[in-house]
C-alpha positions as CSV (number, residue, x, y, z in Angstrom):
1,X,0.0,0.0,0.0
2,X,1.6,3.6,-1.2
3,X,0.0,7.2,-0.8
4,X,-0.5,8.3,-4.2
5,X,1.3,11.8,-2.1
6,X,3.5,10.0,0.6
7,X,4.1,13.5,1.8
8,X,0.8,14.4,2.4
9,X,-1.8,13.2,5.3
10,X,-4.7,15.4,4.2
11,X,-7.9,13.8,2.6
12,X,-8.8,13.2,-0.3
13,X,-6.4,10.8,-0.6
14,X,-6.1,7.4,-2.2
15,X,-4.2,4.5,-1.7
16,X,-2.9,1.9,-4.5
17,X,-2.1,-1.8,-3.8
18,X,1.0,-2.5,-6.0
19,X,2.9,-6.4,-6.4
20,X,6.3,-6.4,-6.0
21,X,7.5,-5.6,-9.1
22,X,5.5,-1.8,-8.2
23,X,2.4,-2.9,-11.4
24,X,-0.7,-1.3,-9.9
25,X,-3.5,-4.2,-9.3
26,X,-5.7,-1.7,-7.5
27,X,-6.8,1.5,-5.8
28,X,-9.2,3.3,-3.8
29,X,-9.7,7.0,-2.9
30,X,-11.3,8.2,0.9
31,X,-12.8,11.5,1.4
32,X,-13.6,12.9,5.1
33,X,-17.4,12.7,5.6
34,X,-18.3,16.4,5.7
35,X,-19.0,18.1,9.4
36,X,-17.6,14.6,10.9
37,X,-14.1,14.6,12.6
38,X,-14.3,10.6,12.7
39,X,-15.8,9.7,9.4
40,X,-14.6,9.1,6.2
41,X,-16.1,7.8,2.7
42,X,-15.0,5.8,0.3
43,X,-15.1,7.1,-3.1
44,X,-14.3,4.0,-5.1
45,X,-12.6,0.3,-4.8
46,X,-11.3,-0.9,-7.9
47,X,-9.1,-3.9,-8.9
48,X,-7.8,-5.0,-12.1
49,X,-10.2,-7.2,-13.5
50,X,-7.4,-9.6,-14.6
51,X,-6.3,-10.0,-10.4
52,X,-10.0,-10.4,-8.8
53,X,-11.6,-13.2,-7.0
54,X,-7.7,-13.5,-5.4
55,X,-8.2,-11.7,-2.1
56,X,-6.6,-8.4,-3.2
57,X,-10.0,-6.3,-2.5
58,X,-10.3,-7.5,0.9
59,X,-6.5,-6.4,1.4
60,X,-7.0,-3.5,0.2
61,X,-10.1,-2.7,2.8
62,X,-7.4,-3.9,5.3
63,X,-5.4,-1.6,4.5
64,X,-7.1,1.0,3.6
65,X,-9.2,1.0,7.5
66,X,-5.5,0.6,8.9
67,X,-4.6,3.7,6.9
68,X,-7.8,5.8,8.5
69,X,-7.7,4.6,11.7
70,X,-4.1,5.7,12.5
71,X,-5.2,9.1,11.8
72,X,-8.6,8.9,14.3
73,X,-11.3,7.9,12.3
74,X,-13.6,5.9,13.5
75,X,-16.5,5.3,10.6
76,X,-16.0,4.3,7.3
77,X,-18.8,4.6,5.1
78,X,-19.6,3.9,1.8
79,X,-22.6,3.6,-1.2
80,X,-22.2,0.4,-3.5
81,X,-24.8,-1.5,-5.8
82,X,-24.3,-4.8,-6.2
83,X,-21.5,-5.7,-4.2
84,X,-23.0,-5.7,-1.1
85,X,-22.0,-9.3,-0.2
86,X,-18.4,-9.0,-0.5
87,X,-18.1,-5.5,1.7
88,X,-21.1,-7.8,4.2
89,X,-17.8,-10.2,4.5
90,X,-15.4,-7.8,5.0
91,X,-17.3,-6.1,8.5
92,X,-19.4,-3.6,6.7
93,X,-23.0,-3.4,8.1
94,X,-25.8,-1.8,5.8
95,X,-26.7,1.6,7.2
96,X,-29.5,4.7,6.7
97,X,-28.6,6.3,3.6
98,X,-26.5,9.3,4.4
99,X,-25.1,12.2,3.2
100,X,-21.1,12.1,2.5
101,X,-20.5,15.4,1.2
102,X,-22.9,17.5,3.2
103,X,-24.8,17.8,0.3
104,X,-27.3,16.3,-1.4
105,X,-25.6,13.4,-3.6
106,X,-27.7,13.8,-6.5
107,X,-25.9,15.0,-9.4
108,X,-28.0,17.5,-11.5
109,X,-27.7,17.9,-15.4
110,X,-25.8,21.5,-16.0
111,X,-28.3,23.9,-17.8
112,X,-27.1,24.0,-21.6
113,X,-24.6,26.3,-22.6
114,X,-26.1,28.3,-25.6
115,X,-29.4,27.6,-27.6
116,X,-29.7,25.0,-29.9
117,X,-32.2,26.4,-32.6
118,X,-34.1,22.8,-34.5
119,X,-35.4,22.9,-37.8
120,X,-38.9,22.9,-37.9
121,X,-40.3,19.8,-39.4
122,X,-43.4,19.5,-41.0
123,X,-46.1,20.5,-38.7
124,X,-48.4,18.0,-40.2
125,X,-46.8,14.5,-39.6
126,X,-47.8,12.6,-36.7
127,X,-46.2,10.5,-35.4
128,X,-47.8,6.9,-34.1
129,X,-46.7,5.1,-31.2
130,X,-47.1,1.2,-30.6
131,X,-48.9,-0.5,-28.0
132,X,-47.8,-0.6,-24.7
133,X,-47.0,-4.0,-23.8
134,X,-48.4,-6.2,-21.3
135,X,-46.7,-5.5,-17.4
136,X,-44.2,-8.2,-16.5
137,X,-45.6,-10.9,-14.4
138,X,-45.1,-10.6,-10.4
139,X,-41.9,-11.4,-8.6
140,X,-41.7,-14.7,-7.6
141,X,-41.6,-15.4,-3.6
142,X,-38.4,-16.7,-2.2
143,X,-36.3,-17.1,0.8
144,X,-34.6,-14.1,1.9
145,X,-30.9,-14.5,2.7
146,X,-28.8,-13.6,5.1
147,X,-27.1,-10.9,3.4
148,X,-30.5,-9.2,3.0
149,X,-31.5,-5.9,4.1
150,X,-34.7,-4.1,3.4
151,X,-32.4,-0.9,2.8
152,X,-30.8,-2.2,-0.2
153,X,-33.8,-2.1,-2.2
154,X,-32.8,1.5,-3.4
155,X,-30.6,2.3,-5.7
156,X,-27.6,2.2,-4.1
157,X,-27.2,0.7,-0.4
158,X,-25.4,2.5,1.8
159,X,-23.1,0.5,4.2
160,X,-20.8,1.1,7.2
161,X,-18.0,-0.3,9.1
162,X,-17.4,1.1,12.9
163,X,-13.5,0.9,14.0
């Protein structure tokens, strides 16, 4: 594990897991949570896809909440869809959603930056649309796992791991 900026202790930051001949097989980045002196967020985990299903993610948590914890923090959050199973095995609880920048997380489309005239086509042509289709049938009924939390049925499930 190397501080992209060994010099520097601030945050953001992000950490790289390298082999031993220094290739890069993976990286994360951690923000502070804002108005939170023990919180952080992580931005992103990402392995080569060529070096997953080895253990190098779960190293790279390790890592990573040894990093933070030397410098105080005591919450790690995070928002992931779809791989809440493998952050479930590495410690990390679902949580309430939550806000990590102080903000709200919803990015909004930026207004356009000049006008865009169309040509008018002819006024006269409709235009037909096809049927709806039927609606799908209903979910089938199934045994709920472990792993399962009513929480993760938004769009992205917000998760947590306490130091």
């Amino acid at each position: 594990m190397k501080s992209l900026n060994v010099s520097c202790d601030d945050f953001p930051t992000c950490l790289i897991l390298i082999n031993d001949k220094d290739k890069v097989l993976g990286h994360c980045k951690i923000s502070l949570v804002a108005k939170s002196k023990v919180s952080c967020f992580i931005e992103s985990v990402i392995i080569d896809y060529r070096c997953r299903s080895r253990g190098l993610g779960s190293r790279l948590l390790r890592g990573m909440e040894e990093y933070v914890a030397k410098r105080g923090l005591k919450n790690i959050y995070l928002k992931t869809d779809g791989q809440e199973v493998f952050y479930y095995k590495n410690g990390y609880k679902v949580c309430d959603p939550f806000k990590a920048y102080g903000i709200n997380d919803i990015i909004t489309a930026s207004p356009p930056l000049g006008r865009t005239k169309f040509k008018e086509r002819n006024a006269d042509q409709s235009v037909r649309h096809p049927p709806l289709p039927p609606p799908p049938p209903p979910m089938p009924t199934f045994q709920l796992s472990k792993f399962f939390d009513a929480r993760m049925l938004s769009q992205k499930t917000h998760m947590v791991k306490k130091l």
